[in-house]
N, CA, C and O atoms as a GROMACS GRO file, in nm:
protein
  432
    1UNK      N    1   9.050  10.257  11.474
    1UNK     CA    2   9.150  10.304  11.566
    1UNK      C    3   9.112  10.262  11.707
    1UNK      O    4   9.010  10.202  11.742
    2UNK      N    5   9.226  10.310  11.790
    2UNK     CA    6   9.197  10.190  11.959
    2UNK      C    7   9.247  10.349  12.024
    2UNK      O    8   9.352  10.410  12.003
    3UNK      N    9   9.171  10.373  12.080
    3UNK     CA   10   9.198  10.487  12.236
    3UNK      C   11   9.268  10.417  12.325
    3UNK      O   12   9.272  10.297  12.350
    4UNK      N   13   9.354  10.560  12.392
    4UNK     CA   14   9.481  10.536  12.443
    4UNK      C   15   9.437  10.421  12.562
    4UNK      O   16   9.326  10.404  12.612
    5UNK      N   17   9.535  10.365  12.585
    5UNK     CA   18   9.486  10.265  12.734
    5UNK      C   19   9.474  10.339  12.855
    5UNK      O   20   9.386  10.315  12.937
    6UNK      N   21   9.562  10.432  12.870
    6UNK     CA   22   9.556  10.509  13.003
    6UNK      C   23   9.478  10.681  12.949
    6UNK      O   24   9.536  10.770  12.888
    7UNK      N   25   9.362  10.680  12.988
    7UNK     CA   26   9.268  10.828  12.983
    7UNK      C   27   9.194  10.847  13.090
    7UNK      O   28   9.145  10.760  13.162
    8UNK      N   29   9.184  10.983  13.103
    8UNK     CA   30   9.100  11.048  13.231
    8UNK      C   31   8.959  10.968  13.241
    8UNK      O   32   8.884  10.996  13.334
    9UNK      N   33   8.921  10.866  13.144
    9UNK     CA   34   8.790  10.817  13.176
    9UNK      C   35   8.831  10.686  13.127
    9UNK      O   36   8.898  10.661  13.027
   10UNK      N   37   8.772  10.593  13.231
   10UNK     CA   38   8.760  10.431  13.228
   10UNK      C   39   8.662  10.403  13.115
   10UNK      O   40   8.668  10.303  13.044
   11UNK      N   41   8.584  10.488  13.105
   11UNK     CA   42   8.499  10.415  12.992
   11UNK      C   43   8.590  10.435  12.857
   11UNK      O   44   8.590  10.339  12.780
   12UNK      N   45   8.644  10.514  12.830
   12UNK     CA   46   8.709  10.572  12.743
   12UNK      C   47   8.822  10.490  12.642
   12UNK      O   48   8.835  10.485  12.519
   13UNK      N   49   8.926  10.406  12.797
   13UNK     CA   50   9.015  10.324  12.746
   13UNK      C   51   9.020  10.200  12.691
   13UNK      O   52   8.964  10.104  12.744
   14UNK      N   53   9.094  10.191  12.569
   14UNK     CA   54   9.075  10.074  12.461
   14UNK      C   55   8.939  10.060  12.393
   14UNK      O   56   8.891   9.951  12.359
   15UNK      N   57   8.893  10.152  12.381
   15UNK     CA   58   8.776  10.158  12.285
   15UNK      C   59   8.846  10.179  12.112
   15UNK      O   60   8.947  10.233  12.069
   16UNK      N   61   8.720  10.100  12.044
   16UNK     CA   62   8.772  10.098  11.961
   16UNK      C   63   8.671  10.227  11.885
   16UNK      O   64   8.561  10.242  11.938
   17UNK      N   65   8.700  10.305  11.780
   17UNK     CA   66   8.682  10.427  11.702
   17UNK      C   67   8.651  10.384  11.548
   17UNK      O   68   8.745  10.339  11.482
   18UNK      N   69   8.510  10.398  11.483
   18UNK     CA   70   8.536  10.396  11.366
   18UNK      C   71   8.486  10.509  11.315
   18UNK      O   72   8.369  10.532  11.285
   19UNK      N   73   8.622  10.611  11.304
   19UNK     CA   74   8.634  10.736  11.268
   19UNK      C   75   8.657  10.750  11.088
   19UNK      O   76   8.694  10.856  11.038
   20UNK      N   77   8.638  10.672  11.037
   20UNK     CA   78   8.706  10.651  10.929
   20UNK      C   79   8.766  10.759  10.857
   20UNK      O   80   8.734  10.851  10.782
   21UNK      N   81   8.928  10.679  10.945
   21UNK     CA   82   9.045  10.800  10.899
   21UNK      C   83   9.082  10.774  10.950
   21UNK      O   84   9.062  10.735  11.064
   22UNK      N   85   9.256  10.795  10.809
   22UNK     CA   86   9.373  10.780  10.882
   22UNK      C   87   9.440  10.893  11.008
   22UNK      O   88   9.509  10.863  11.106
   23UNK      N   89   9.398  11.010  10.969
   23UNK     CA   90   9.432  11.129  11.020
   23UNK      C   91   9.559  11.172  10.968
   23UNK      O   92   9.639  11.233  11.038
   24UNK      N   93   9.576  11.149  10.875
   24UNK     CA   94   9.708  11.167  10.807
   24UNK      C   95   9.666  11.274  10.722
   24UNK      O   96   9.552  11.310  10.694
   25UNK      N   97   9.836  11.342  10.670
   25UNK     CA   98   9.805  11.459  10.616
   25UNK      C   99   9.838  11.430  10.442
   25UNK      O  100   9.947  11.387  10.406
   26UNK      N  101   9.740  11.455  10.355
   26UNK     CA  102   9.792  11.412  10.236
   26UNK      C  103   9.798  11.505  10.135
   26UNK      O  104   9.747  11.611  10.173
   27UNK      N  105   9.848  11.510   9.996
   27UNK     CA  106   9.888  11.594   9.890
   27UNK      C  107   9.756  11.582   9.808
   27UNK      O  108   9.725  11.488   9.736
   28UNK      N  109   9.679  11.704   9.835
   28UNK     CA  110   9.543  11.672   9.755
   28UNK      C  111   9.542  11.713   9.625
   28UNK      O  112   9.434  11.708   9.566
   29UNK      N  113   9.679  11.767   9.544
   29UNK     CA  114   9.704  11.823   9.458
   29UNK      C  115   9.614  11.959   9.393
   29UNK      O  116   9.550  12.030   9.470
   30UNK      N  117   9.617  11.977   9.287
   30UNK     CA  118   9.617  12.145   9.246
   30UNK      C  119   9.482  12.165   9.260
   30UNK      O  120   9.432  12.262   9.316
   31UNK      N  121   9.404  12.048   9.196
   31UNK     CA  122   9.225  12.098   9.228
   31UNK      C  123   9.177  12.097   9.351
   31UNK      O  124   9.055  12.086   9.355
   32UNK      N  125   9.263  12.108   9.509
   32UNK     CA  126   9.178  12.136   9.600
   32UNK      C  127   9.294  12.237   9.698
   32UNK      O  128   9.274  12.263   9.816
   33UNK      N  129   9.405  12.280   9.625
   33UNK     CA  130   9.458  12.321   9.673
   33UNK      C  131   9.427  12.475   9.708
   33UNK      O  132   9.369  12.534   9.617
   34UNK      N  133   9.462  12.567   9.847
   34UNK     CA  134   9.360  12.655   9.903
   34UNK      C  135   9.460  12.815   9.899
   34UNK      O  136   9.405  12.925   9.900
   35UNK      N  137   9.616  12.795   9.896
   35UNK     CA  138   9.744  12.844   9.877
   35UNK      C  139   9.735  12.910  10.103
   35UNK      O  140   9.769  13.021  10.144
   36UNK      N  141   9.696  12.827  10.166
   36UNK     CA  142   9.721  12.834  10.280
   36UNK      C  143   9.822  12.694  10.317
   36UNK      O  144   9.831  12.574  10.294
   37UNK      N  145   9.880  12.789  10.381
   37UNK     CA  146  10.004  12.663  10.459
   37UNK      C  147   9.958  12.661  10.632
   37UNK      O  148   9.946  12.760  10.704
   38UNK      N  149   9.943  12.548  10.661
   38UNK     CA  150   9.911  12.533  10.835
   38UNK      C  151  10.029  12.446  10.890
   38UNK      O  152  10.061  12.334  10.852
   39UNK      N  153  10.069  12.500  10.958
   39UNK     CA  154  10.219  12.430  11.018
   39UNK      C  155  10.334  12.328  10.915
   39UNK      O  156  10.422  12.409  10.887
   40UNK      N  157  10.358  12.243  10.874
   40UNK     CA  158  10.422  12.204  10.809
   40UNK      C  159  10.367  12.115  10.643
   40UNK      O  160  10.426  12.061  10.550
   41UNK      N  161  10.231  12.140  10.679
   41UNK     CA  162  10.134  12.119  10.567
   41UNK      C  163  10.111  12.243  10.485
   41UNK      O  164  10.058  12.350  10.515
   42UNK      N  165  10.180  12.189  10.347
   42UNK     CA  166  10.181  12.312  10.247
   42UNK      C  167   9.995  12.322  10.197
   42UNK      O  168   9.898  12.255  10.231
   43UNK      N  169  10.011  12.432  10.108
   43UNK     CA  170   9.843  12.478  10.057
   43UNK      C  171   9.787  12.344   9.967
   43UNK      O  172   9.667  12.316   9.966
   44UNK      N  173   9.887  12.265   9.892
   44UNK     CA  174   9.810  12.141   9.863
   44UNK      C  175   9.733  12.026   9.922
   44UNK      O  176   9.661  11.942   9.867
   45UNK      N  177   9.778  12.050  10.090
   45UNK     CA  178   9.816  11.954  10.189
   45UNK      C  179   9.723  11.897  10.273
   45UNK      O  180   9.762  11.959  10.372
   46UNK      N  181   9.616  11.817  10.324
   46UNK     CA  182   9.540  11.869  10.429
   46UNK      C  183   9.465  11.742  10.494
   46UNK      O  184   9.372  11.693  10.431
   47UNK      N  185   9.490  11.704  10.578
   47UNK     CA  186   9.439  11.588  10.726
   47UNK      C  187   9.319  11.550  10.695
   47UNK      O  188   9.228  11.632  10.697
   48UNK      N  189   9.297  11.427  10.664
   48UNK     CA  190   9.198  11.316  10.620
   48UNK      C  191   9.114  11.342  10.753
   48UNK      O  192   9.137  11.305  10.868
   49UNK      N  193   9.007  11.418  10.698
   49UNK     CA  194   8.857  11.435  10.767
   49UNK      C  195   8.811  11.318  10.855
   49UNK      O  196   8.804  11.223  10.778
   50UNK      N  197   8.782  11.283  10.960
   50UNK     CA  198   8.671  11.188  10.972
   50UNK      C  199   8.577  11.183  10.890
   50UNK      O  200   8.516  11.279  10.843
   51UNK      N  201   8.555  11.040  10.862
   51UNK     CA  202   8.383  11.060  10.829
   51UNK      C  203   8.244  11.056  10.902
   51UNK      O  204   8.136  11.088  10.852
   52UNK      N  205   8.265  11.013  11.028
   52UNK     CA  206   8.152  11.019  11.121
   52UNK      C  207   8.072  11.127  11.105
   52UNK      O  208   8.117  11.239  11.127
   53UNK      N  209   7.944  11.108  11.066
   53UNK     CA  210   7.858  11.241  11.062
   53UNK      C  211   7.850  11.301  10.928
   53UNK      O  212   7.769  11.392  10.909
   54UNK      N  213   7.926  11.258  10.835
   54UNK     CA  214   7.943  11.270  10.698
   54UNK      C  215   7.773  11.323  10.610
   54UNK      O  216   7.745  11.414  10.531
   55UNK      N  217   7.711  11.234  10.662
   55UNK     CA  218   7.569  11.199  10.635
   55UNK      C  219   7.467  11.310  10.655
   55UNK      O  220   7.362  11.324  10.591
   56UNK      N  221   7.524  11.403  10.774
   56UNK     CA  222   7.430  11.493  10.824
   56UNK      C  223   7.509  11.600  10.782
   56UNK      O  224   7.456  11.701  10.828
   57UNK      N  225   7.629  11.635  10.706
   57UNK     CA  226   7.633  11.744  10.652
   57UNK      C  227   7.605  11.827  10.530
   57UNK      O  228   7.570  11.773  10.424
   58UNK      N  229   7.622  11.972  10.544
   58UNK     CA  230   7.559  12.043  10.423
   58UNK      C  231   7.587  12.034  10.272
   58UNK      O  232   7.538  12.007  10.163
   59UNK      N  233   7.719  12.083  10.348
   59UNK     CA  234   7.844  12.093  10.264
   59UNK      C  235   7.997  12.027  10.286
   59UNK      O  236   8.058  11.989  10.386
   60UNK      N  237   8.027  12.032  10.148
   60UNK     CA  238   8.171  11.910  10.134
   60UNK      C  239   8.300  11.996  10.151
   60UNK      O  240   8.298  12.114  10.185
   61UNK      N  241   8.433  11.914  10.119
   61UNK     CA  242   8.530  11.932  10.105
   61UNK      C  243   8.585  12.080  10.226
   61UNK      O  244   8.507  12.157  10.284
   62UNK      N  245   8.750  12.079  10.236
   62UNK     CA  246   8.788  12.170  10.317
   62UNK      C  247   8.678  12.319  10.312
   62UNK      O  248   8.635  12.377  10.411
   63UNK      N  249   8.658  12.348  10.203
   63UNK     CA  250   8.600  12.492  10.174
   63UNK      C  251   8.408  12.507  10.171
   63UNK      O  252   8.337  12.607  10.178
   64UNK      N  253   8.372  12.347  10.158
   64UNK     CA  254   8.249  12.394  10.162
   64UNK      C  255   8.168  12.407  10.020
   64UNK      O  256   8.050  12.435  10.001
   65UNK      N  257   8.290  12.372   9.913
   65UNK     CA  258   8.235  12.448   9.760
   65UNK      C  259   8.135  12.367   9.710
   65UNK      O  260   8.083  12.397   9.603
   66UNK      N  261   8.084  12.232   9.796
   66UNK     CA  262   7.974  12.127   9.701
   66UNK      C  263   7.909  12.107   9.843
   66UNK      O  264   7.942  12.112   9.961
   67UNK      N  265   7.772  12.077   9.746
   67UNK     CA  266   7.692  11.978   9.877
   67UNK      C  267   7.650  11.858   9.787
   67UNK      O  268   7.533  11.823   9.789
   68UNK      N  269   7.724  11.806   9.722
   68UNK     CA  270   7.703  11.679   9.610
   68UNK      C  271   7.820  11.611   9.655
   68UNK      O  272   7.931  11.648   9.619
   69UNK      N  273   7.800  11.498   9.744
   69UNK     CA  274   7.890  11.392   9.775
   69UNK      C  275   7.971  11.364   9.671
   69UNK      O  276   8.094  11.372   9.678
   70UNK      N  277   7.892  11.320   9.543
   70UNK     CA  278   7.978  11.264   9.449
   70UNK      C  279   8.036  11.343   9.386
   70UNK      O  280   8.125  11.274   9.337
   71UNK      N  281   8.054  11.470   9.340
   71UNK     CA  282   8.131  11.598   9.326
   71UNK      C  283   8.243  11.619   9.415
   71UNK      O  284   8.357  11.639   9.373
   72UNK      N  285   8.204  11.613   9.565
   72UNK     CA  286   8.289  11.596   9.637
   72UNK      C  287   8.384  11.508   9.604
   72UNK      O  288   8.482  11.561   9.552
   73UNK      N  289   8.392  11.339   9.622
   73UNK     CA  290   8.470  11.288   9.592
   73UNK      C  291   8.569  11.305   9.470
   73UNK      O  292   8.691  11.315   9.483
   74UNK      N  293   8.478  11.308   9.313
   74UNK     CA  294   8.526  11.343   9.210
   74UNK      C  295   8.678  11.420   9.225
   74UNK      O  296   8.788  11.385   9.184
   75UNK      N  297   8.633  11.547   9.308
   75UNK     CA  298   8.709  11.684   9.334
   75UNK      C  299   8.850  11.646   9.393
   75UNK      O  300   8.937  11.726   9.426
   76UNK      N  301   8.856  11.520   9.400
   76UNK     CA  302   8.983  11.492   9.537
   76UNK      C  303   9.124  11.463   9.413
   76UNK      O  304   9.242  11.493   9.431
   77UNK      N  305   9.051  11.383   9.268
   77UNK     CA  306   9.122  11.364   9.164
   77UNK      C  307   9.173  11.524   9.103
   77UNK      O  308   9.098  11.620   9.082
   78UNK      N  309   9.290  11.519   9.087
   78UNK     CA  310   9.359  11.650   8.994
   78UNK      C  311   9.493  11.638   9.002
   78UNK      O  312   9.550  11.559   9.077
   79UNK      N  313   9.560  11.730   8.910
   79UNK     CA  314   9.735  11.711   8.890
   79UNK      C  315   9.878  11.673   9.030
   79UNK      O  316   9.955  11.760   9.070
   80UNK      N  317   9.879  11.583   9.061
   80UNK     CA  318   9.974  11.527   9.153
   80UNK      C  319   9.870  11.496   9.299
   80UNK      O  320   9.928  11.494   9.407
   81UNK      N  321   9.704  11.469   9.294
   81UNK     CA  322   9.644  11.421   9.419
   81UNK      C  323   9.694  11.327   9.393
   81UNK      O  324   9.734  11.280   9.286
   82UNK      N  325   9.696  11.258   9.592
   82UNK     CA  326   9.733  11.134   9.626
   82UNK      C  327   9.603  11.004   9.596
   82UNK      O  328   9.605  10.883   9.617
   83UNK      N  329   9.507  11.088   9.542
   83UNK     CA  330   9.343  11.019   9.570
   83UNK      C  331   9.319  11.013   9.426
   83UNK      O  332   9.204  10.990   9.390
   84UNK      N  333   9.418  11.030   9.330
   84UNK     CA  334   9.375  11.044   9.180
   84UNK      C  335   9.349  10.844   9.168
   84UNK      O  336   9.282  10.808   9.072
   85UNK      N  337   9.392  10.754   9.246
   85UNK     CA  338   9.378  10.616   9.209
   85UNK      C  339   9.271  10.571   9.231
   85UNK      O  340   9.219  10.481   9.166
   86UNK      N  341   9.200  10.656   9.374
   86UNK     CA  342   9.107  10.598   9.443
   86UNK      C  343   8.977  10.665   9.394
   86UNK      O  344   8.866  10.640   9.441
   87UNK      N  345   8.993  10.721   9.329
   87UNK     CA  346   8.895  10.836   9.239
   87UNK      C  347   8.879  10.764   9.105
   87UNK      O  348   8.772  10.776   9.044
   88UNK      N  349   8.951  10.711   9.071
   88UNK     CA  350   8.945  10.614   8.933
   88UNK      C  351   8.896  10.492   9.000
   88UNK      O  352   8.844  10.415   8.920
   89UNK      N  353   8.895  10.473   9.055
   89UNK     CA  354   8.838  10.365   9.140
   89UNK      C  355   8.684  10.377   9.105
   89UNK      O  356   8.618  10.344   9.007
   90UNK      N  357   8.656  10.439   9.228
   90UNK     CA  358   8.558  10.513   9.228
   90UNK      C  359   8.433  10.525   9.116
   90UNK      O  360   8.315  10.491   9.107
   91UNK      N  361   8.541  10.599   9.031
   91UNK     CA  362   8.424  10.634   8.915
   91UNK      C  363   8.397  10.501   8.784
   91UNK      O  364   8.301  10.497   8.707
   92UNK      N  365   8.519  10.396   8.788
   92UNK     CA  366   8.539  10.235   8.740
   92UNK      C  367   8.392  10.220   8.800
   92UNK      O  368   8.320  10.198   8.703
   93UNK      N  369   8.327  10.223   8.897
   93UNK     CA  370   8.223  10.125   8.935
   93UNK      C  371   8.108  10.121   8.869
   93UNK      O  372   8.084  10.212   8.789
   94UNK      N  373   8.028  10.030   8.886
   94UNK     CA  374   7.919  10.024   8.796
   94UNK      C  375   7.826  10.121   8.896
   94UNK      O  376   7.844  10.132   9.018
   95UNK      N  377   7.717  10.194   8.812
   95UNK     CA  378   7.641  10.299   8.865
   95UNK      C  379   7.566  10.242   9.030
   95UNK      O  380   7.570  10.326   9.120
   96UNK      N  381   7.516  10.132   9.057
   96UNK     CA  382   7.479  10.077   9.144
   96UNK      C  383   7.566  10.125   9.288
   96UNK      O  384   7.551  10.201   9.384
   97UNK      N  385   7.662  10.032   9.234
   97UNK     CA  386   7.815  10.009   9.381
   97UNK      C  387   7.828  10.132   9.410
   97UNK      O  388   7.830  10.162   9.529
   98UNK      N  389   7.844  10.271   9.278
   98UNK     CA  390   7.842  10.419   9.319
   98UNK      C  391   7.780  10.423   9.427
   98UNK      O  392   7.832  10.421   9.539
   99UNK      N  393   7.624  10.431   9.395
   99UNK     CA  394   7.522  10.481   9.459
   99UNK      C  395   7.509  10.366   9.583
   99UNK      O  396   7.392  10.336   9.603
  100UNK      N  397   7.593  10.306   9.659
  100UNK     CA  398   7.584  10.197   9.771
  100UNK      C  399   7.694  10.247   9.823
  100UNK      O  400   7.725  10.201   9.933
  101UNK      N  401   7.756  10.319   9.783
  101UNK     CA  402   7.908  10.389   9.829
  101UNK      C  403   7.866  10.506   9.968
  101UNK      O  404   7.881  10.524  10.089
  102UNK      N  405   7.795  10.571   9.825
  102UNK     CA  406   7.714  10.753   9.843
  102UNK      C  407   7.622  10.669   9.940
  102UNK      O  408   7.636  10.718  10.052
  103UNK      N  409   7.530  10.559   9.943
  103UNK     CA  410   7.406  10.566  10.037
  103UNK      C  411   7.494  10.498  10.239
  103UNK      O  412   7.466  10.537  10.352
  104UNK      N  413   7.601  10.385  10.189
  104UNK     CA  414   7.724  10.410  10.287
  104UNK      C  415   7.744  10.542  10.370
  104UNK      O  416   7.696  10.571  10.480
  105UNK      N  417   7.844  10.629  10.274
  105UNK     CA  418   7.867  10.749  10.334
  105UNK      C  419   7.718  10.859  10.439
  105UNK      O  420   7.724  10.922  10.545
  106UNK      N  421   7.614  10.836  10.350
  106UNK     CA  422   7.493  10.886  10.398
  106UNK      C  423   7.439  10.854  10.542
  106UNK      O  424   7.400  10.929  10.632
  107UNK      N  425   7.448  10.731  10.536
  107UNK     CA  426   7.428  10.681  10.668
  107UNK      C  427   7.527  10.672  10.820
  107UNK      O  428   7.510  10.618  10.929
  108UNK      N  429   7.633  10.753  10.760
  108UNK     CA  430   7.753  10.784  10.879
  108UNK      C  431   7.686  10.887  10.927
  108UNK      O  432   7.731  10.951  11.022
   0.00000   0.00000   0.00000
């Protein structure tokens, strides 16, 4: 992503961000769903995390329920997620590319 051109700080403008994320709000379907609604995002619903810093945290997902990255991810697949493709993805890989994924994410 590219910061706005015009911001209260010169250093600030047209920088580029690798936040990785869309910031978009997506349908995480029934296995992460929380039955909270936040403004026009229903309880299935919920804004693609950054990953910056990914690496130094405890715990995963909106609630906190894993501290196993790859659990985490797993968790994103369930009945009508938008991430059920990228989760088959995911788990398609040979054990290696997994673990170069997870050591990726680690190092954010």
């Amino acid at each position: 992503m590219q910061t706005a051109p015009v911001m209260n700080s010169a250093v600030l403008q047209n920088r580029s961000v690798n936040m990785f994320s869309d910031l978009l709000v997506h349908d995480m379907g029934a296995g992460l769903a929380d039955g909270i609604s936040q403004g026009a995002a229903g309880p299935r619903e919920f804004r693609t995390t950054p990953l910056w810093g990914v690496g130094q945290r405890i715990f995963f997902l909106h609630d906190g329920r894993t501290a196993d990255l790859n659990e985490a991810i797993t968790a994103h697949a369930s009945n009508g997620s938008e991430a059920n493709a990228v989760v088959g993805a995911f788990n398609a890989l040979p054990v290696t590319d997994k673990q170069a994924v997870l050591n990726f994410l680690r190092s954010l």
